[in-house]
Structure formats: C-alpha cells, structure tokens
C-alpha positions as CSV (number, residue, x, y, z in Angstrom):
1,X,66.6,116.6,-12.5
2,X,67.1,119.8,-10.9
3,X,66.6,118.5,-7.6
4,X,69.1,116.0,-8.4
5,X,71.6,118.6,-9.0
6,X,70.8,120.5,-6.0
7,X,71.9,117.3,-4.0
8,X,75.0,116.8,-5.7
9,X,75.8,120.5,-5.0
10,X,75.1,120.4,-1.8
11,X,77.2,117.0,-1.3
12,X,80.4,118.6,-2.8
13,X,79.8,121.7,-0.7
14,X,79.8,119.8,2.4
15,X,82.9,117.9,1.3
16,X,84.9,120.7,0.6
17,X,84.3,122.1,4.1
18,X,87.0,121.4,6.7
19,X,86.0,118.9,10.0
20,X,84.1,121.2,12.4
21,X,84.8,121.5,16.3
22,X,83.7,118.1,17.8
23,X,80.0,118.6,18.9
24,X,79.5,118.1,22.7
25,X,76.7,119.4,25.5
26,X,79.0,122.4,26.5
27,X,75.7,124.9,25.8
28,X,73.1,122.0,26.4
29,X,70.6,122.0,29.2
30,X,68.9,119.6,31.0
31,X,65.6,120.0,29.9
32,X,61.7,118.3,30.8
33,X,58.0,119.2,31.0
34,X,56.9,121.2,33.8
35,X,56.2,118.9,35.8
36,X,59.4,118.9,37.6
37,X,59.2,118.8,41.5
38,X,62.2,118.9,44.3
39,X,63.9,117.3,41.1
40,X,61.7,114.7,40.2
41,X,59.1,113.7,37.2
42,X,56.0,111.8,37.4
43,X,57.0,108.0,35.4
44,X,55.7,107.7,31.7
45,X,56.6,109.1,28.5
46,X,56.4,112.4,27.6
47,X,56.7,114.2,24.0
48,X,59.4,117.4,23.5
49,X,59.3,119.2,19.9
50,X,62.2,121.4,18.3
51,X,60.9,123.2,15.0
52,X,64.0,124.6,13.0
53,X,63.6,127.3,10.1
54,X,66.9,128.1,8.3
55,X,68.0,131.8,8.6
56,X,67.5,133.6,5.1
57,X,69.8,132.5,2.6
58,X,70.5,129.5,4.0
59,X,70.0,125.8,3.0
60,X,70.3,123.1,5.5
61,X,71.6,119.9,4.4
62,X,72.2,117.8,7.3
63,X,72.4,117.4,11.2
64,X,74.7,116.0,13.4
65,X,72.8,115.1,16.7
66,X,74.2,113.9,20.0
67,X,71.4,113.3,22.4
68,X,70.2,111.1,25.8
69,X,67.6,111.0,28.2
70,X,67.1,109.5,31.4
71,X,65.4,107.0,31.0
72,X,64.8,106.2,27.1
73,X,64.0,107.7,24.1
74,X,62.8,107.6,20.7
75,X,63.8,110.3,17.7
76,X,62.1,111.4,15.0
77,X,63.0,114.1,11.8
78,X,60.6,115.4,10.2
79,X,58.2,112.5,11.0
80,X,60.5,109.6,10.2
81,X,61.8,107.9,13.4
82,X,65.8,107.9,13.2
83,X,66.7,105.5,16.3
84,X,66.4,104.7,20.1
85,X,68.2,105.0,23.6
86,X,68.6,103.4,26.2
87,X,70.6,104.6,29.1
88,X,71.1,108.5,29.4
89,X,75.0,107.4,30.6
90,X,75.9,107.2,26.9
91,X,74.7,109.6,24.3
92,X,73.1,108.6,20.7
93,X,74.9,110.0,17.9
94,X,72.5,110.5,14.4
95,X,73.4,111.7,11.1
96,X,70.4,112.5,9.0
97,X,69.5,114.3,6.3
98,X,67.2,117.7,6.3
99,X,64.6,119.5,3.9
100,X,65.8,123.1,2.6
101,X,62.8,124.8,4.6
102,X,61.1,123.8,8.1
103,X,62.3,120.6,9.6
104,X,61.3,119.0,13.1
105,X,63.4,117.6,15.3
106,X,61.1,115.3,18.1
107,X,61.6,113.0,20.8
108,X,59.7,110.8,22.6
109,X,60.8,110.5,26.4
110,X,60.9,108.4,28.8
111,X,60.7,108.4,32.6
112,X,61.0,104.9,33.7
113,X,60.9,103.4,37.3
114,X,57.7,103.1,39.4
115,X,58.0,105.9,41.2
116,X,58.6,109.9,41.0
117,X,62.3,109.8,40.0
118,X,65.1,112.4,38.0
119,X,64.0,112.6,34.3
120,X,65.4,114.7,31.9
121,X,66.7,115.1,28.1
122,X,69.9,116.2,26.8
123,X,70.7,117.3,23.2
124,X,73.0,118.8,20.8
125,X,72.5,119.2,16.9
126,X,75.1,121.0,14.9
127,X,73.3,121.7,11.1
128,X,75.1,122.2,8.2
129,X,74.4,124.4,5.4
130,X,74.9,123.9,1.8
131,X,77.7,126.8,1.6
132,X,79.7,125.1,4.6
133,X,78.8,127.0,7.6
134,X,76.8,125.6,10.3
135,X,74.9,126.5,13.3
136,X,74.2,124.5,16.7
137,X,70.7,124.4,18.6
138,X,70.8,122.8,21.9
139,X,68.1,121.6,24.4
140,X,66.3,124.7,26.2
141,X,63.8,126.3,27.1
142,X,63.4,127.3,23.4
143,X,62.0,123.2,23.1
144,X,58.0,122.4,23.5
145,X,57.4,119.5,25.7
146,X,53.9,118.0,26.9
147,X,52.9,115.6,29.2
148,X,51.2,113.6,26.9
149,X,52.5,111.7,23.6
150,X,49.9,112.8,21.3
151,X,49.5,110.9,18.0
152,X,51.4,112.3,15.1
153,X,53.0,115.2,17.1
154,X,56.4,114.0,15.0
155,X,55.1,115.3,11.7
156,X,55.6,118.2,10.0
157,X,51.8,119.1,9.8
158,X,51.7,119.1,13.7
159,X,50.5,122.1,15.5
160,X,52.8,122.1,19.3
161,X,52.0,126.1,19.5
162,X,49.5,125.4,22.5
163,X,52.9,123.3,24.0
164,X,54.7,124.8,26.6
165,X,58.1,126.0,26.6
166,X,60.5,122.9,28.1
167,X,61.4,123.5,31.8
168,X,65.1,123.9,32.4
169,X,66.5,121.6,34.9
170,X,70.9,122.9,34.9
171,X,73.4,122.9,32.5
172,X,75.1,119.5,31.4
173,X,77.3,118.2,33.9
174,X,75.2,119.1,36.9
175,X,73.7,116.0,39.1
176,X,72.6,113.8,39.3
177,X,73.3,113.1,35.8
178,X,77.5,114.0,35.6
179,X,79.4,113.4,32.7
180,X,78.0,111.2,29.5
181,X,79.9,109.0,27.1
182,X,79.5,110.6,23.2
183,X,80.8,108.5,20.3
184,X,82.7,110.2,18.1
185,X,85.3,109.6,14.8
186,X,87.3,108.2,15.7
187,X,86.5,106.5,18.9
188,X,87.6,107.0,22.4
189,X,86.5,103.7,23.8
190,X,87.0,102.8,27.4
191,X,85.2,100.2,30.2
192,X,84.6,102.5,32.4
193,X,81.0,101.8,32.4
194,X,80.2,98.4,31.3
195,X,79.3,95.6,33.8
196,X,80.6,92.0,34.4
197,X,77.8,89.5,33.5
198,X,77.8,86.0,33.0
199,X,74.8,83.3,33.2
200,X,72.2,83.0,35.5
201,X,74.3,80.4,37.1
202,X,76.0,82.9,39.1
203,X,75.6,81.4,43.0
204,X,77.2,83.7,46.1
205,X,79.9,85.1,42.8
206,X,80.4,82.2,41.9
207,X,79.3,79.6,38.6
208,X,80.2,76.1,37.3
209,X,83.0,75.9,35.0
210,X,83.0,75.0,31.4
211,X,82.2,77.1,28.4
212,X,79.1,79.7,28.0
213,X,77.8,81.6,25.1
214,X,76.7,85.3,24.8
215,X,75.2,87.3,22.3
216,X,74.3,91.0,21.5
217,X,72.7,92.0,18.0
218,X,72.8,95.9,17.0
219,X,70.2,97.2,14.4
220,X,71.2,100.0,13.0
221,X,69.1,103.1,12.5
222,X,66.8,103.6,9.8
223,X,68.5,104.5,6.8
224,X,71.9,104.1,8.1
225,X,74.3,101.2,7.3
226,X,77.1,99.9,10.1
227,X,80.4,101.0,9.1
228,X,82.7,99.8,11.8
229,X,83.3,99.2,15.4
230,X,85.6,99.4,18.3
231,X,85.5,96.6,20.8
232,X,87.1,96.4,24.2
233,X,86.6,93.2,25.9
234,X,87.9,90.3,28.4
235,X,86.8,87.3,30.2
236,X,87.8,85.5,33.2
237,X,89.0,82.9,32.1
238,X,89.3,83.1,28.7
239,X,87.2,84.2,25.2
240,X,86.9,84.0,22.1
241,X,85.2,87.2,20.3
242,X,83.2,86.7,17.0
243,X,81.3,89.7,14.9
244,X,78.6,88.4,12.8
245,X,80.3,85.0,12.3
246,X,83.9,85.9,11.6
247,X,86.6,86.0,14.4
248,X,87.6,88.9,15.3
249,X,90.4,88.0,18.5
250,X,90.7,86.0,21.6
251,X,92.1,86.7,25.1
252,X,93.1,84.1,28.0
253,X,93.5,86.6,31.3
254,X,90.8,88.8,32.9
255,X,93.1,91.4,34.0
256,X,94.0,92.5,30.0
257,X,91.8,93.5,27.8
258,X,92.0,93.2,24.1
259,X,90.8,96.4,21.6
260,X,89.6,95.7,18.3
261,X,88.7,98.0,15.6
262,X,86.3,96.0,13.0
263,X,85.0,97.1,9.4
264,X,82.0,95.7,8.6
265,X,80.5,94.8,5.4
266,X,76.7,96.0,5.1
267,X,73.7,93.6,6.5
268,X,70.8,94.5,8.5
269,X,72.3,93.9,12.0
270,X,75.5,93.8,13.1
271,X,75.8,90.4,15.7
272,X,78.4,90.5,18.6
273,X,79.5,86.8,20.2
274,X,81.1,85.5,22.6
275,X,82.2,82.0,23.6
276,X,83.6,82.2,27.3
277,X,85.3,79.3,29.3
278,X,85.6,79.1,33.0
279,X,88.8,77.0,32.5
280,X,88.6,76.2,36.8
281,X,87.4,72.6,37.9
282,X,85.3,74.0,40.7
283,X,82.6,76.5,40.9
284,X,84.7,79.8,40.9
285,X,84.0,83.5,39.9
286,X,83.6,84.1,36.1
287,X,82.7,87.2,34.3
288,X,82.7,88.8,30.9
289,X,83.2,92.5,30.3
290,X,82.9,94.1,27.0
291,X,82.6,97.6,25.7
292,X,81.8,98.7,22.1
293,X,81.4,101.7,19.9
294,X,79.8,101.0,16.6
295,X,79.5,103.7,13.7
296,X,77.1,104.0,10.8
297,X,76.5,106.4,7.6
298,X,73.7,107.7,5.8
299,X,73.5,108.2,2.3
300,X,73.8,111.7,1.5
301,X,75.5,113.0,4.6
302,X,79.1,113.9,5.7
303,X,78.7,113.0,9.2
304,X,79.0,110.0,11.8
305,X,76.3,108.1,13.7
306,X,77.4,106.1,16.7
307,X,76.1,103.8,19.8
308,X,78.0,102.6,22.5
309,X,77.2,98.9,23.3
310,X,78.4,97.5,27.0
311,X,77.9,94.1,28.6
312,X,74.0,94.7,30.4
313,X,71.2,93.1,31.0
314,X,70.6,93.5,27.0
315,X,72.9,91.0,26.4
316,X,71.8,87.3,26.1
317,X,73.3,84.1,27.5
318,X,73.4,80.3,27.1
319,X,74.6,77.8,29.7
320,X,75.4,76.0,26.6
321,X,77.2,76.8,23.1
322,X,74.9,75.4,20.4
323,X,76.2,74.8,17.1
324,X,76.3,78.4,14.7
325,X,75.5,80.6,17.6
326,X,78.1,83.0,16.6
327,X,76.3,83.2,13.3
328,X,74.4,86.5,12.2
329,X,70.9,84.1,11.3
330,X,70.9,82.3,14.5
331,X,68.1,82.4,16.6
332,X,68.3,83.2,20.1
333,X,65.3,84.7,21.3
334,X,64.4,82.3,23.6
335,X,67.9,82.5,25.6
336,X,67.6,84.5,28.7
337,X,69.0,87.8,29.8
338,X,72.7,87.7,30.9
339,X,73.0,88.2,34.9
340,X,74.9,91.6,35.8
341,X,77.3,90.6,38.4
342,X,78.2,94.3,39.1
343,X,79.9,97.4,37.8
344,X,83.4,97.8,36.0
345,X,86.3,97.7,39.5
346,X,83.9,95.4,41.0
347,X,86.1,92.7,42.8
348,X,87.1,90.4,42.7
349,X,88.3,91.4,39.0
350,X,89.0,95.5,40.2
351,X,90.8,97.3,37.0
352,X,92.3,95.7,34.0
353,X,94.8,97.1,31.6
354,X,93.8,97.5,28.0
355,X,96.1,96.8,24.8
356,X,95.5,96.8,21.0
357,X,95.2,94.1,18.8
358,X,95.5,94.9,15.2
359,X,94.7,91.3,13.7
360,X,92.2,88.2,14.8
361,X,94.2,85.7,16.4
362,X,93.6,82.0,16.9
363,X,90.3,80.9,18.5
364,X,90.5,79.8,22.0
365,X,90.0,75.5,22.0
366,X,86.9,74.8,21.9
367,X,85.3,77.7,20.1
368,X,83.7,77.6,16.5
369,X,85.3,78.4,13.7
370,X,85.2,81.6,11.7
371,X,82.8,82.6,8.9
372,X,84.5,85.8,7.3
373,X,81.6,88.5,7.2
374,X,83.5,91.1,9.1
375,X,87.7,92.4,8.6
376,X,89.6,93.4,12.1
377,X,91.4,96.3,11.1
C-alpha cells in the first residue's frame, strides 16, 4: 500500500509540473569505445553503460531519452530492454519509468558494414524527479563502453568498473553525422529523408502499370502502447493509405502530398498500407514516398515516446494486392523487400508540396474497403 501511494504522489507531482524545454543533443557528444582510428571503428557490436544515482533528496521518477547510433542499437533500463534503432539519421524517443535509487541506462551498439567505417552513439536523457525538477545526462566520456557485449552487462547487478571511460568523438552536429531527426509532441514531420520505393519490378526507372501493395508494421516498445501518428505520404500515380485496416486518405498526384494525423486505438502493432496504382498503359516511372512519426505512452509516465517510420528497404511489397492485405492479421512475411529507387528530390519526381488533410476521403477505385480500427484526426 505504501508503495502504491508513493506512485500516485509521484504521478500528481509530475503532473503539476509545467512542460520542460524540448530535449535535444545540444550538450551530447559523439561517443564510442576506444577503438576509434582516423575516425573509424572496427564492425560488430559493442556494449556502453550509464549508471545514474539520484543526488540526495531526490527521487527519480521517470526519463525522457532521445538517442541514435550509427549503425543500430538496442536499449535497456535497468535490465529490461525498452526498444531498437535503426538508422542514426533519426533519433529513438523512450519514456520509461525509473527506481528511486541506482538505475542503469545500457545500450547495445552497432557498427555495421564490412569494413572499418564511422560508428558512434548519440544520447540525451532528461530525468525527472518526484518534486518537479529535473536534470539531463548526455553521452560522454562519463559513459563505460567495451568492446565486447558481455552477457548480462544490462542488469543492475553488473560490475562495468573494469570498463573504460567512452572515447569522445565531437559534439552533435559535427560530421559525418550532421543534423538528426527527433520526434517530438507534437510532431514536426517532413520527407526530407524518406526514399521512393516501389517493387522489384523497377527496370532502367521504370515498372509495369497496374496496382501494387505495400506494407510496414510498427511494434511498439515494451510496455508502451501507440497513441497516434502523423503521416506524410504520395504516390505517382495515385494511393490509397490504410492504418491497421481503416482508411485513413487517398491522393491522385505525386507532386502533393497528403498529412494525416491518426489516433489509434491500442493493439500490439500498429500496420501501415498502401494500395498504389500506376494509372499509365506502358511501363513508366512509379514510386511511393511516405514519412511517418508515431507516438506511444507508458503507464506511469508524463512523457512521449516516438519513431519516425520512412519508405526503406523495411518496407514490404507485392506485385499483387491480395484480398485483406490492408488488414492488421495478414500475413505477409513471405513478400519481399520494397526496391529503394532513390532519395527524396530524386528525379524524375524532384520536390513535392505538402498539405493537410483533416478527414479520410474516398478510397481511390480499386482499393479495399475500410475496417475502422484507427480515427484520422
């Protein structure tokens, strides 16, 4: 019972405190093990450690966390894993809960490639205390790293004392890493750095007409339930845009793009579809480009979690639109990877303007109909 109370304390404490500056990488260094050389890391993963201990009188309740590395990563608090990345372009955003006393903050790094390339992590955790203040720590040299992922080194019990201290690589912004996307509440969304795909019947930039299906499930992290997402996205020719089963809007030129902002209901995994026509008679270019920023909440916390979702080689594709593949239960492991046809201002489609679309419209002809699992806002 009394720990109960404590929690419901500490919830009304953190929800009488105003919004806090917007977290961002300002102080955050570049950080990796020490094996850095002319700016380059042996490939494989590697294991960094951040033990925080609350000044006196204080009582942490949760963290806000922006973080990336280049190549992947995996976190963990206090020995629970909390989510993955992906692409060190776009920062993870976590919102998790913390003990009153020690609490570990690890990630498992990647280094991909096949040879010595750039590596590094980037991070930012704001923590907030039970009477409304909060503090920041930020990746450097203050963070143990090794170049080995020993088992259990995300627990608690964990000994990283014989690690050494994280190597500083340069503050954020420097190269060749630049500028990274961070979600935040609300979202600023652009495409900016999403790619055109389409199916691997791309031939010389061009593909055979007719319609094509695409598909791109998001789990959210452990713990965390999907609250909402904004969606930018267009087609050439034309699309129709579905979130797990409902329709969510459709668009019939390339050169505008459609924004959607879409509350979900809870489930598991939140499923993104598309059905895309090439509306031409001949083989011609065709592309899809979508950007998305989804949001979650933890039980317990005041804060945001957030990924950014773009069109990528993560996303699947079908030459073909079989019947319910719009729907959140279909199965579509066996479709193949989508083919990235290049960057966003790639020609021929260059820029596209973007407007708002504040309700789903009709689906395009051809397209499924809706199942209502989702509400564009």
């Amino acid at each position: 019972m009394l720990q109960l109370v404590s929690f419901l304390l500490a919830s009304l404490a953190l929800r009488a405190v105003p919004s806090a500056t917007a977290l961002d990488f300002g102080a955050s260094q570049w950080i990796w093990t020490n094996e850095i050389t002319n700016g380059t890391a042996p490939v494989g993963a590697r294991a960094f450690r951040k033990d925080f201990t609350a000044p006196l009188g204080k009582t942490p309740v949760q963290a806000d966390v922006i973080l990336t590395v280049d190549n992947s990563l995996t976190f963990y608090v206090n020995g629970g894993e909390v989510g993955t990345g992906g692409d060190f372009k776009f920062a993870e955003r976590f919102c998790v809960p913390l003990r009153p006393c020690l609490n570990v903050f690890a990630v498992t790094a990647v280094n991909g490639a096949t040879a010595p390339n750039p590596a590094g992590l980037l991070a930012a955790i704001e923590i907030t205390y039970t009477d409304g203040t909060t503090s920041t720590i930020v990746s450097d040299t203050t963070w143990r790293a090794s170049t080995t992922v020993p088992t259990g080194y995300e627990q608690l019990s964990f000994d990283a004392n014989s690690w050494t201290p994280a190597i500083a690589e340069g503050a954020y912004g420097i190269a060749p890493w630049g500028q990274v996307a961070i979600p935040s509440d609300p979202p600023v969304l652009s495409l900016t750095n999403a790619n055109w795909i389409w199916t691997d019947e791309v031939v010389n930039g061009n593909a055979p007409p007719g319609p094509r299906a695409f598909r791109r499930t998001y789990t959210p992290p452990t713990g965390q339930t999907a609250t909402s997402a904004t969606i930018i996205i267009t087609a050439d020719n034309e699309y129709s845009l579905y979130v797990n089963g409902i329709l969510i809007g459709s668009g019939t030129d390339f050169q505008v793009a459609q924004e959607y902002t879409v509350t979900l209901t809870p489930s598991p995994n939140v499923v993104f579809a598309v059905y895309a026509v090439n509306t031409a008679t001949t083989d011609n270019p065709a592309g899809l480009l979508v950007a998305i920023e989804i949001n979650t909440s933890t039980p317990g916390c005041d804060c945001t979690s957030g990924a950014f979702l773009i069109t990528d080689g993560s996303w699947k594709s079908n030459t073909g639109t079989p019947i319910g593949f719009q729907l959140p239960g279909f199965d579509d492991s066996s479709w193949p990877a989508a083919t990235v046809e290049g960057a966003y201002g790639v020609t021929p489609w260059n820029t596209v303007a973007v407007v708002s679309v504040s309700a789903p419209i009709t689906a395009i002809a051809g397209a499924p109909l809706s199942n209502a699992t989702a509400m564009a806002a």
